[in-house]
C-alpha positions as CSV (number, residue, x, y, z in Angstrom):
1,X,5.0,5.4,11.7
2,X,2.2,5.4,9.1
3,X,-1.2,5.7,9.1
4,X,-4.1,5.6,6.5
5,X,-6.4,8.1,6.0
6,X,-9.6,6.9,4.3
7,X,-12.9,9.0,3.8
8,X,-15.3,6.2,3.4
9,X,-19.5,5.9,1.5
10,X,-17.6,5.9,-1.8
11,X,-18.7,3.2,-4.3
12,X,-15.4,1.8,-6.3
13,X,-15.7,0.5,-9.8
14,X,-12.9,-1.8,-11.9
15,X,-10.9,-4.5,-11.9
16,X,-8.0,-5.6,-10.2
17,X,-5.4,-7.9,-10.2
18,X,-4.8,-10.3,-6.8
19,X,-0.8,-10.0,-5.8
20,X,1.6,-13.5,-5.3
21,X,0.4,-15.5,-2.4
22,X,2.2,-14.6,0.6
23,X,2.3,-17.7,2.4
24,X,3.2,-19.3,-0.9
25,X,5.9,-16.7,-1.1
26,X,7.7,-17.4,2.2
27,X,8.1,-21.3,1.6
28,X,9.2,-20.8,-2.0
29,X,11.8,-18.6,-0.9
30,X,13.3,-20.5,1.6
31,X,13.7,-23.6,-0.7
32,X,16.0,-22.1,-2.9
33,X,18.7,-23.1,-0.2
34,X,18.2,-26.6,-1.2
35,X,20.1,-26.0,-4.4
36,X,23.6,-24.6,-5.3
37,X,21.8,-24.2,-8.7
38,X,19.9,-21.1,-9.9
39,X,15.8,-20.8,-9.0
40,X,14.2,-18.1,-10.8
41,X,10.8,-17.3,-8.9
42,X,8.0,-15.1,-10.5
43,X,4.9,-13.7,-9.2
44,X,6.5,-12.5,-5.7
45,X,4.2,-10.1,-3.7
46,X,6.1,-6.8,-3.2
47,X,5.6,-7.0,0.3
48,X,7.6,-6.5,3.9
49,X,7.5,-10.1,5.3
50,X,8.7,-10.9,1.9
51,X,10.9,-8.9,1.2
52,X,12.4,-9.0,4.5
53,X,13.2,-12.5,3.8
54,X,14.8,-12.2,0.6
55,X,17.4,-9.6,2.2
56,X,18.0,-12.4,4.9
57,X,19.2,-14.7,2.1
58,X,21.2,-11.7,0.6
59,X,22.7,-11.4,4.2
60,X,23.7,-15.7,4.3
61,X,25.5,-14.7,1.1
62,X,22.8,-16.5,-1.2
63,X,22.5,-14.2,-4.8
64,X,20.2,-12.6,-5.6
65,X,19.0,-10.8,-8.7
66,X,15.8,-9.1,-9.2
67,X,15.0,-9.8,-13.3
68,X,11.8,-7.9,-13.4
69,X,9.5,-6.1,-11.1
70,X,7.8,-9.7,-9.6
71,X,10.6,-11.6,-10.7
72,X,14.1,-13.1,-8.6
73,X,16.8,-15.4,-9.6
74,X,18.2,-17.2,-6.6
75,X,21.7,-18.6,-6.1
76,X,22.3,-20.5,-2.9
77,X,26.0,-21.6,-3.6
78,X,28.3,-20.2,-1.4
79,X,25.8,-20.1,2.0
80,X,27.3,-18.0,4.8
81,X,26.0,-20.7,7.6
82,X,27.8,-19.3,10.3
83,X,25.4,-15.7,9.9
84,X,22.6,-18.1,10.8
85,X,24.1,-17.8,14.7
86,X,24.6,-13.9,14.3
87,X,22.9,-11.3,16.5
88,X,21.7,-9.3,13.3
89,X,20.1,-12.9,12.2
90,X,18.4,-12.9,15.4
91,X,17.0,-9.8,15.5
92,X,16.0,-9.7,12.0
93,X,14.4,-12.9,11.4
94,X,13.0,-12.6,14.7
95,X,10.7,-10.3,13.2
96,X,9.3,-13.1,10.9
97,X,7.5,-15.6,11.5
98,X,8.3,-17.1,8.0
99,X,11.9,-17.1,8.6
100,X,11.5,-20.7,10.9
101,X,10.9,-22.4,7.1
102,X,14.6,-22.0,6.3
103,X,15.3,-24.5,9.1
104,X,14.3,-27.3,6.6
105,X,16.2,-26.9,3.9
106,X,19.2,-25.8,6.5
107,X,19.4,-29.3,7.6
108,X,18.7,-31.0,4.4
109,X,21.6,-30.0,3.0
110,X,23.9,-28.3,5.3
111,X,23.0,-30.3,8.3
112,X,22.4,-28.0,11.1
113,X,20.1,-25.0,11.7
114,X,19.6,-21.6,14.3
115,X,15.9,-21.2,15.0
116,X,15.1,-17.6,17.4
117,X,12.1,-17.5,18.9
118,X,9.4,-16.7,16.3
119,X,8.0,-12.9,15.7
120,X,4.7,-11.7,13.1
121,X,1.7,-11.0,14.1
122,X,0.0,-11.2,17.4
123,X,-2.5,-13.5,17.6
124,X,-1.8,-16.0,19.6
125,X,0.5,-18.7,20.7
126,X,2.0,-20.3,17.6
127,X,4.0,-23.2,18.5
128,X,7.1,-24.3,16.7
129,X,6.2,-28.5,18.8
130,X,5.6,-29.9,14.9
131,X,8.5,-28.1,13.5
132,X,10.8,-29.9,16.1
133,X,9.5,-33.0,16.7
134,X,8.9,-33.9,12.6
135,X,12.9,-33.1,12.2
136,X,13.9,-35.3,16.0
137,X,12.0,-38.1,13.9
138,X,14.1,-37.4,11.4
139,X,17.3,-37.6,13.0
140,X,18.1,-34.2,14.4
141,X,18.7,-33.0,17.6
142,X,17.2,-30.1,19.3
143,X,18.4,-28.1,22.4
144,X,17.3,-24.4,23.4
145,X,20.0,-22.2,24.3
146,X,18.4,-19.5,26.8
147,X,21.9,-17.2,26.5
148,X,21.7,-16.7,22.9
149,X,17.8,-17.1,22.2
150,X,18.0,-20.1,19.7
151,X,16.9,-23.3,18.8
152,X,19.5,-25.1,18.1
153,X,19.4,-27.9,15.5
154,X,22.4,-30.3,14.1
155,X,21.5,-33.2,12.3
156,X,24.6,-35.3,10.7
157,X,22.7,-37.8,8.9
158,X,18.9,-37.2,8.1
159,X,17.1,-40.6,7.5
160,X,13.8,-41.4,6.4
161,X,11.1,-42.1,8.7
162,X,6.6,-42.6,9.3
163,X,5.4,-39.7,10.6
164,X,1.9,-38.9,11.7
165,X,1.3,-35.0,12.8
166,X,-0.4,-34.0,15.7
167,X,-2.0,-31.2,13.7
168,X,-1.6,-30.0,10.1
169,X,-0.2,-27.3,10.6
170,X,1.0,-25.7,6.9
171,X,4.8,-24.4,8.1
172,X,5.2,-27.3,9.9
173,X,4.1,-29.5,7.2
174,X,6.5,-27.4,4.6
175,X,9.5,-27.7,6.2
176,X,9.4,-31.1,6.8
177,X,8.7,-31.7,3.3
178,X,11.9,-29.7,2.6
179,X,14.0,-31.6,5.2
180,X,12.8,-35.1,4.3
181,X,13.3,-34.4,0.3
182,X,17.3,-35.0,0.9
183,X,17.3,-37.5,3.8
184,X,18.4,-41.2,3.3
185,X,15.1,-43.5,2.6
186,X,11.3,-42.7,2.4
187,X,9.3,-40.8,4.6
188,X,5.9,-40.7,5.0
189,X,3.7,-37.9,6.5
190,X,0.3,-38.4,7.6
191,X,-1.7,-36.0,8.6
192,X,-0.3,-33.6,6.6
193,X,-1.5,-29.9,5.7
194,X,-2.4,-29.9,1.9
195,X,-3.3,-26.5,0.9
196,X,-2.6,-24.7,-2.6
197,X,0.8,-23.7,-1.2
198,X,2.3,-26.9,-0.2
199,X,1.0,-28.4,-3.4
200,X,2.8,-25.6,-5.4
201,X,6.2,-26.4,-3.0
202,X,5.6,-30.0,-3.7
203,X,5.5,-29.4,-7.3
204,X,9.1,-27.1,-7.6
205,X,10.9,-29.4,-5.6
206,X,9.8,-32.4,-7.8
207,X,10.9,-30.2,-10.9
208,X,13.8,-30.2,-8.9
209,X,14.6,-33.9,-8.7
210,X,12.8,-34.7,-5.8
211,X,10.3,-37.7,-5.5
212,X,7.3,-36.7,-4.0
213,X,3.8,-38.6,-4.4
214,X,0.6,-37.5,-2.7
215,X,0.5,-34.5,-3.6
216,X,-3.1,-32.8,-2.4
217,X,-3.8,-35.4,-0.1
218,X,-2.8,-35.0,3.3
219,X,-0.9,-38.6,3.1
220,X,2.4,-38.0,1.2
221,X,5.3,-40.2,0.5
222,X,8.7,-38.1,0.0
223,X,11.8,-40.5,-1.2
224,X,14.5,-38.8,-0.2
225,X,17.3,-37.7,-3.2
226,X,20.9,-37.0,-2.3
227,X,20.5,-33.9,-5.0
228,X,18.7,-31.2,-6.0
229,X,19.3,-28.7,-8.9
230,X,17.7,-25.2,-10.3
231,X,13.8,-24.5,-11.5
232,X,11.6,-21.6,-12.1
233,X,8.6,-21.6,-10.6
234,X,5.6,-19.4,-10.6
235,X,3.4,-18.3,-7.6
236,X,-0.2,-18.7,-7.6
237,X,-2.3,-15.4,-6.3
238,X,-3.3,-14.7,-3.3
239,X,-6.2,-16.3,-2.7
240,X,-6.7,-14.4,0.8
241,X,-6.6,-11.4,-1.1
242,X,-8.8,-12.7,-3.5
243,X,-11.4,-12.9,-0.4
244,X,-10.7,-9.7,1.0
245,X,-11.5,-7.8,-2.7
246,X,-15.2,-10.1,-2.5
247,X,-16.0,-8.7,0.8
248,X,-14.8,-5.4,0.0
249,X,-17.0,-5.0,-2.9
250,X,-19.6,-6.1,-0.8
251,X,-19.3,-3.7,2.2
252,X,-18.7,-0.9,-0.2
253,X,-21.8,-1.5,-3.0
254,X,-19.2,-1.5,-5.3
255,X,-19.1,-3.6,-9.0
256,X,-15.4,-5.1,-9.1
257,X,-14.1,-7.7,-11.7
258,X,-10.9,-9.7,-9.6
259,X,-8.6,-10.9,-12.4
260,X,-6.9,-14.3,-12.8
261,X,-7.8,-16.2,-9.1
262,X,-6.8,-19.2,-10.3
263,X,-10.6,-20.2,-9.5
264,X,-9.3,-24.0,-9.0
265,X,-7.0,-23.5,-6.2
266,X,-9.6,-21.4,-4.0
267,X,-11.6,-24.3,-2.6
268,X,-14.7,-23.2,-0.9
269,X,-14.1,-19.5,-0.5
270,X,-16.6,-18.8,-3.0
271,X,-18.9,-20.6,-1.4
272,X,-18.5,-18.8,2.0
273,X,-19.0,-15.6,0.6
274,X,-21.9,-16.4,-1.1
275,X,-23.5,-17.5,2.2
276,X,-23.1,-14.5,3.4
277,X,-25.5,-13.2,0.5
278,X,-22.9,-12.0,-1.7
279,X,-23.7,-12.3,-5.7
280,X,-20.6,-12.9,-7.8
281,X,-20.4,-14.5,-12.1
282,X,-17.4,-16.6,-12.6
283,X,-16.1,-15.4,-16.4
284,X,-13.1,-17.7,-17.2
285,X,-10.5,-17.3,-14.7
286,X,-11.9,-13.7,-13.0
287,X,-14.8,-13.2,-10.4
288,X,-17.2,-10.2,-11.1
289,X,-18.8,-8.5,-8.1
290,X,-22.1,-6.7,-9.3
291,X,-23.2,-3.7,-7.0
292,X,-25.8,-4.8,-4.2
293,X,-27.8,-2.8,-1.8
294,X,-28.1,-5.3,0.3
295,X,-26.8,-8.6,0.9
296,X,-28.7,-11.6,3.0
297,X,-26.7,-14.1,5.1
298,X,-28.7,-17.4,4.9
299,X,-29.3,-20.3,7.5
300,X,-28.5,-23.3,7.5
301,X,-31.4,-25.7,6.4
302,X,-33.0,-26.2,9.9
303,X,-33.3,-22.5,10.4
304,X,-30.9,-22.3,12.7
305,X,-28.1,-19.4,12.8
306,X,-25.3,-19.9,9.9
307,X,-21.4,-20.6,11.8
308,X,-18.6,-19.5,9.9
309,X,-15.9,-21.5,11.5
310,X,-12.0,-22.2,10.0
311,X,-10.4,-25.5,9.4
312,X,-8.0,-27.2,7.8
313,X,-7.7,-27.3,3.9
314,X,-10.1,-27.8,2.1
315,X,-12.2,-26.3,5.0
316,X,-11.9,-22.7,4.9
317,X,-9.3,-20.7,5.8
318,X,-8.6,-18.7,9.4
319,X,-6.7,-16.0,7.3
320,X,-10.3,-14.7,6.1
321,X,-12.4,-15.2,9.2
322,X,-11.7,-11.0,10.2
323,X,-13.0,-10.5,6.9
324,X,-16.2,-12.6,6.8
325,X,-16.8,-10.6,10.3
326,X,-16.8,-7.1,9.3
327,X,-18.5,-8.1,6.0
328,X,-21.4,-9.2,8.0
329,X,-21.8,-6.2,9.7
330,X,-23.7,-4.6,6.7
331,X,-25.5,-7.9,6.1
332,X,-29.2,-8.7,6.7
333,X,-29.3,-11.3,9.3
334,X,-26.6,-12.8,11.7
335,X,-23.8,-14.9,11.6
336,X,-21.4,-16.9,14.9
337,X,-18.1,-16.5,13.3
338,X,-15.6,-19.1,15.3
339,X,-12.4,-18.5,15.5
340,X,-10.7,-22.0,16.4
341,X,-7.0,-21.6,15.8
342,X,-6.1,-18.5,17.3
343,X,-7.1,-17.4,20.5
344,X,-6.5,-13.2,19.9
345,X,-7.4,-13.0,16.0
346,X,-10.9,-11.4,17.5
347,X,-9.7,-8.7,19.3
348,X,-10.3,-6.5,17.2
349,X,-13.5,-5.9,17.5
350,X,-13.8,-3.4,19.8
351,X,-12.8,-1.2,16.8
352,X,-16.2,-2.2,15.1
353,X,-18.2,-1.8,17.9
354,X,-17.0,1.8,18.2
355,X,-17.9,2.2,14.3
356,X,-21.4,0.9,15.4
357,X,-21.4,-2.7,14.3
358,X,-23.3,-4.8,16.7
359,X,-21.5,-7.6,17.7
360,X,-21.1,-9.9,20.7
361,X,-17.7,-11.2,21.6
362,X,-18.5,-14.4,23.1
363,X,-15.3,-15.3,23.8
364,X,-11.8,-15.5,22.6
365,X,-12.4,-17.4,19.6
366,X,-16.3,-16.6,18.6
367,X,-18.3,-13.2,17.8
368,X,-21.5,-13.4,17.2
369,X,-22.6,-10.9,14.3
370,X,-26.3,-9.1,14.1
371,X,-26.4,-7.4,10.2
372,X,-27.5,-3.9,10.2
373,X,-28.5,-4.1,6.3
374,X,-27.0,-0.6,5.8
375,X,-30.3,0.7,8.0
376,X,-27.7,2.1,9.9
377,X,-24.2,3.3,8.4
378,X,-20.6,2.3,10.6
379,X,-19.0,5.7,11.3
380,X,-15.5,6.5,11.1
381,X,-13.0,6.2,13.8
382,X,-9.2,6.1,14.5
383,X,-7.9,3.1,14.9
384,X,-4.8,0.8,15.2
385,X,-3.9,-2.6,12.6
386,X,-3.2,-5.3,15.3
387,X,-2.1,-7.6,12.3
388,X,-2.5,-8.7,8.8
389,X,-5.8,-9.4,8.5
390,X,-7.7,-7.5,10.5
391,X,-6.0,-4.4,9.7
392,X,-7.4,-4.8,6.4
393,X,-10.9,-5.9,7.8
394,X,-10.6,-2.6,9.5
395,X,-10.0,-0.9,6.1
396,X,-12.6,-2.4,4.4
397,X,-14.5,-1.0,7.4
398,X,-13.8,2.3,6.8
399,X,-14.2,2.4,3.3
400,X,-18.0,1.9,4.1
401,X,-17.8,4.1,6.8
402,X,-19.6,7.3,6.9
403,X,-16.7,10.2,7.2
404,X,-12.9,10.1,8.2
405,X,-11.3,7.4,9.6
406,X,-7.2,7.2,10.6
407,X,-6.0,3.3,10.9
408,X,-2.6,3.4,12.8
409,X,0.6,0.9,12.8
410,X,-0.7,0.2,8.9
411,X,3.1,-1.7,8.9
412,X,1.5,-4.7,9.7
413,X,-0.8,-4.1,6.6
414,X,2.0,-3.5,4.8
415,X,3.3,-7.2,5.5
416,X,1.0,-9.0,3.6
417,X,-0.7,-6.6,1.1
418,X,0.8,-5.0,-1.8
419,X,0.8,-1.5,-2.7
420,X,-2.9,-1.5,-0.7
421,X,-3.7,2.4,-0.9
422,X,-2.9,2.5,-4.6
423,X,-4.5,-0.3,-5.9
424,X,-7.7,1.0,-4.3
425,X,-7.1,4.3,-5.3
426,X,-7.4,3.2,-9.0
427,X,-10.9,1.8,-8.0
428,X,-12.0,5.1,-6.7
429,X,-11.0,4.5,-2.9
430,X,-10.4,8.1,-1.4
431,X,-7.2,6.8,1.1
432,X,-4.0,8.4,1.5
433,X,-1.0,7.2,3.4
434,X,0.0,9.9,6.2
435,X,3.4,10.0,8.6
């Protein structure tokens, strides 16, 4: 297994570009099962869970070319349904948490569907209740088979229906959307997630002859179509990447210029950073990062200690909250970050603490953060990436890190970010990829 190598106090200079949006990525993938039509899709991150998904539609017999670096045609028209209740399928989209999203547009348009039990990262319990129950309101049945390990769904006739969610959950929300767009009648969902990413899945599958209103709000009307045919469609970036270049430049004093953020899809990220102190110029479409000795996290206007908590869109995102964390470290002042959704996504800083961060963990889902204000440098340790996110809060970490530090099991980095090490090589970032 790999590891990164970083020696860390080096100041990084340039620009760089933000990859496709992951999350994005795994729902626009899946859709192209909707269609017997061609989908050409550009702007995919070149990442694992991605591409891990891709090769489980190559495996259902769906084509598959790849036109250019970021760039894959799709043809779903001669689908191999009976893989979907395969061991390999098991095993291999077992390992992917995205691969539950292809249950939508299973039963959409072939009727039934073979959910395993859901893998990524581990950060909690991540239930599939608003997966299920949004498809038994549409007319599908549901049993768990404990011999084979699937959830098994069948669905003969799909028909439109009022649905409020319990929580907006973003998958959930998706593959509803994707089920619903081809069942008889209108649906409604209330309560529904209404992030970048469903907007941009909303948006293909209307240029693909669905009817879809709503879109942005979390109140959306789907009238269901009885066919759908090809698109192309292009991804937006990433914007969690986007937030983890802004704290890295921060950490490391460094002057970085992100390119092309799409600025209007990334809500009040900005904004969160900048509480944390953090300068940055807006120049058209790109963010510039100035170097800063120090950064100052302000209070809220009573005085009282800033909270940095996650919450739905248009709140701000849980996917950044291990990157706000280790970003405060190094800032003056102190910060309660709150962790609501996932009861393990702070686990991870014990690593921190041995790097000589102060931080309390309250409990499961808060840490409270004291700044150090660079008075006193984090060291470098060795380490292991529990997932995504805070594998690359831990890398940011020990880019600002006085000496060597070794981050083990940097697959799960590999997931979600692209090329990591030599992106930031270009920017200066001494970091080498060892076996």
């Amino acid at each position: 297994m790999s590891s990164f190598e970083v020696i860390g106090g080096k100041k990084l200079k340039g620009e760089i570009i933000p990859q496709g949006a992951k999350n994005e990525a795994l729902q626009i993938i899946s859709a192209v099962l909707l269609t017997p039509e061609k989908i050409t899709v550009s702007n995919i991150p070149d990442i694992l869970d991605v591409n891990l998904l891709i090769e489980l539609l190559g495996e259902m017999n769906v084509k598959t070319e790849r036109t250019a670096k970021d760039t894959c045609t799709f043809q779903a028209n001669d689908v191999d349904i009976d893989f979907l209740h395969s061991e390999t399928y098991r095993k291999k989209s077992g390992r992917l948490r995205g691969s539950v999203m292809l249950a939508g547009p299973l039963l959409a348009r072939f009727r039934k569907a073979f959910i395993p039990k859901p893998g990524g990262d581990k950060i909690g319990r991540r239930r599939l209740d608003t997966h299920i129950i949004g498809f038994e309101k549409l007319g599908a049945t549901f049993d768990y088979n404990t011999q084979d390990g699937f959830f098994h769904l069948e669905a003969p006739r799909l028909q439109g229906t009022n649905l409020l969610m319990d929580e907006p959950s973003v998958t959930g929300t998706a593959n509803i959307i994707m089920a619903a767009s081809m069942a008889k009648g209108t649906t409604t969902i209330y309560n529904a997630a209404c992030e970048p990413y469903i907007q941009q899945l909303c948006k293909m599958l209307n240029s693909m002859g669905a009817r879809i209103s709503g879109i942005g709000s979390n109140l959306l009307i789907i009238e269901g179509v009885t066919y759908l045919k090809g698109t192309e469609h292009r991804m937006l970036p990433d914007m969690i990447e986007i937030g983890s270049f802004i704290g890295l430049a921060a950490m490391t004093q460094s002057e970085i210029t992100i390119k092309n953020v799409s600025l209007e899809n990334l809500g009040v990220i900005p904004d969160k950073f900048k509480q944390l102190g953090i300068q940055m110029e807006f120049l058209g479409d790109d963010i510039h990062i100035p170097e800063q000795e120090v950064y100052e996290i302000q209070n809220f206007l009573d005085g009282s200690v800033l909270t940095i908590y996650d919450h739905p869109w248009p709140g701000f995102t849980p996917d950044l909250l291990s990157i706000v964390l280790v970003v405060a470290t190094q800032a003056r002042g102190s910060v309660l970050v709150h962790q609501k959704m996932f009861e393990s996504r702070l686990f991870f800083v014990d690593k921190l603490i041995d790097m000589g961060a102060q931080i309390i963990l309250c409990d499961p889902h808060r840490a409270a953060v004291i700044g150090l204000a660079r008075e006193q440098k984090l060291r470098g340790i060795t380490m292991s990436s529990p997932d995504i996110r805070a594998g690359v809060a831990l890398l940011i970490a020990a880019l600002s890190a006085e000496g060597k530090s070794l981050i083990q099991n940097i697959d799960q980095i590999d997931r979600g970010y692209q090329y990591i090490d030599e992106r930031l090589k270009k920017l200066g970032a001494e970091i080498k990829r060892v076996q």
